[in-house]
C-alpha angles and dihedrals in degrees: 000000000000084000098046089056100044094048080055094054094045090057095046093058090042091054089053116056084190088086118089129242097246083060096042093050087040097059099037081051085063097041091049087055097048090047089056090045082051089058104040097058088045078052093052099035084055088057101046090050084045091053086045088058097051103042123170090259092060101042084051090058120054111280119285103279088223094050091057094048086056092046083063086056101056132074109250098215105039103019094236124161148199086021127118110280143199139212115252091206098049109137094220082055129076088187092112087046101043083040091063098036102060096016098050107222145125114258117183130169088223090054111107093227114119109271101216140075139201120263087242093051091043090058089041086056100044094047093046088046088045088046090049098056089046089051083050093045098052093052089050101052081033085058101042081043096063093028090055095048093038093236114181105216102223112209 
């Protein structure tokens, strides 16, 4: 309710240039706290309903069959859904390999984390991996550069 006044006071402050700017940022302040209190109840009203969802009884059991066949449908690096996917262990694909150089994770096909990934996230990874191996690649021939013509870097 706090958040419903004070946006109506903000607007109303807004509406009338007679106010003054102390008032104006005062008020949007306010606005901008009440917003982030806003989000942070909807936060922790979206953990307590996923700890209801995985109670003890159920990680004690085998995961919830449903819940495995919706994790194959996401994108496991950006959560999207209902978007053309890929296979992360596909043999013609090096996404499972490039994922755990530069991101610095475990992938395994026995894991129970969803193995595909959206289109968009697939060419993010390849141009950050291909970016990777330039960026490795300059400081290699940089190296046998400096190495070869016995430069001496002054700092």
């Amino acid at each position: 309710m706090d958040f419903v006044n004070n946006s109506t006071k903000f607007a109303h402050i807004i509406a009338n240039p007679s106010e003054n700017a102390s008032q104006i940022i005062s008020h949007r302040t306010k606005l901008i706290e009440d917003v982030n209190v806003q989000i942070g109840k909807n936060l922790a009203d979206d953990i307590k309903v996923i700890k209801n969802n995985f109670s003890s009884k159920e990680t004690d059991e085998e995961f919830p069959e449903e819940m495995v066949g919706k994790l194959h449908k996401i994108c496991r690096c950006c959560l999207a859904e209902d978007v053309k996917l890929r296979d992360i262990y596909d043999e013609n694909e090096r996404i499972a390999e490039m994922l755990m150089n530069f991101a610095q994770i475990q992938i395994s096909p026995e894991d129970i984390l969803p193995p595909v990934i959206c289109i968009n996230c697939c060419v993010q990874i390849e141009r950050v991996y291909e970016f990777k191996n330039q960026i490795e690649m300059a400081e290699s021939t940089l190296r046998q550069l400096v190495n070869a013509n016995s430069y001496q870097v002054v700092q």
